[in-house]
N, C-alpha and C positions, 0 to 999 in steps of 0.2 A: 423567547420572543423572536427571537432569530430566525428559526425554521418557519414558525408560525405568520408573522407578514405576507411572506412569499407562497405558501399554502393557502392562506386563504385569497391570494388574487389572483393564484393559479384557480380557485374553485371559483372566484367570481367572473373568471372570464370566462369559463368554461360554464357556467348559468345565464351568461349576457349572451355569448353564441348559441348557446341552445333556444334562450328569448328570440335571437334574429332569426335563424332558423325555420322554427315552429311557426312565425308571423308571414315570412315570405310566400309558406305555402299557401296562405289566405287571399294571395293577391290574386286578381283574374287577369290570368295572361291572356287565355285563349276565348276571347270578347267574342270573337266570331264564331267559334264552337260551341259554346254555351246560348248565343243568339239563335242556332242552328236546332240544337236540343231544345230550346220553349219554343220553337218554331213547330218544331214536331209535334210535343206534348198540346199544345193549341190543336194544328189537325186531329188529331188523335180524340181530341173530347169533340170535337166540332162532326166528327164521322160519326159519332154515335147516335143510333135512332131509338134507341131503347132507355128509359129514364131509371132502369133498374142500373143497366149495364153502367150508366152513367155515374149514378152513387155512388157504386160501388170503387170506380176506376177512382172521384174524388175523395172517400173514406180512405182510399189505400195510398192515396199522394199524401190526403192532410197527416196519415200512419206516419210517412216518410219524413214529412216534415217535422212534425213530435219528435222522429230520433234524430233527426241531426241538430235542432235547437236541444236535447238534451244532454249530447257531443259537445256542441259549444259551452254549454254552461260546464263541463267537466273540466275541458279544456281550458275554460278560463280561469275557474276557480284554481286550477293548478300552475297556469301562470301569475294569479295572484299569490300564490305563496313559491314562486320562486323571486316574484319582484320581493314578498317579503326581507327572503332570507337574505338577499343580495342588498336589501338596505340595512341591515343587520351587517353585514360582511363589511359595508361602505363604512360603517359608522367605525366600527372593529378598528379598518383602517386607519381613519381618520385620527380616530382616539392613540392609536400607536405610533404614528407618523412623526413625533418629533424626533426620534433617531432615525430615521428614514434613509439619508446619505450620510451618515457617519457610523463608523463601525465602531470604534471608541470613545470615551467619556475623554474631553480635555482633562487632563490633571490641572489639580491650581499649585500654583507655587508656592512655596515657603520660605 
């Protein structure tokens, strides 16, 4: 049990960093860039004068769209089983903690 404490919250930090990690990339830093990009994709359907060329261009964004809503679902379901195992790990802890700061059993007297 000695080894074990300390392994397991060397692994739960190491599953918590990988959690903050993974999330931070989700954030939109670049507001302006991404504004810039639907700016384009806007011109770009609005130039078309052909309604074939048109479908087409929208079948292949909504294609786009299907794969990264199916990224995210992978993605999350994977972070739902590291939130798992990390409440697993917590509880682990939790249930072991009463030796926590002390390395020896008090002896009782006789």
């Amino acid at each position: 049990m000695k080894l074990l404490r300390p392994f397991l919250l060397f692994v739960s930090i190491l599953l918590f960093a990988w959690l903050f990690i993974s999330n931070i990339n989700l954030i939109n830093i670049a507001t302006t860039l991404n504004e810039a990009e639907i700016n384009s994709e806007i011109e770009k359907v609005n130039n078309f004068t052909d309604i074939t060329s048109l479908k087409q261009f929208s079948i292949e964004k909504i294609n786009y769209m299907e794969a990264i809503r199916n990224r995210f679902t992978e993605n999350a379901m994977i972070r739902v089983a590291v939130i798992s195992v990390l409440i697993i790990l917590q509880v682990v802890l939790y249930a072991t903690s009463s030796n926590m700061f002390s390395s020896r059993q008090p002896r009782k007297s006789h």
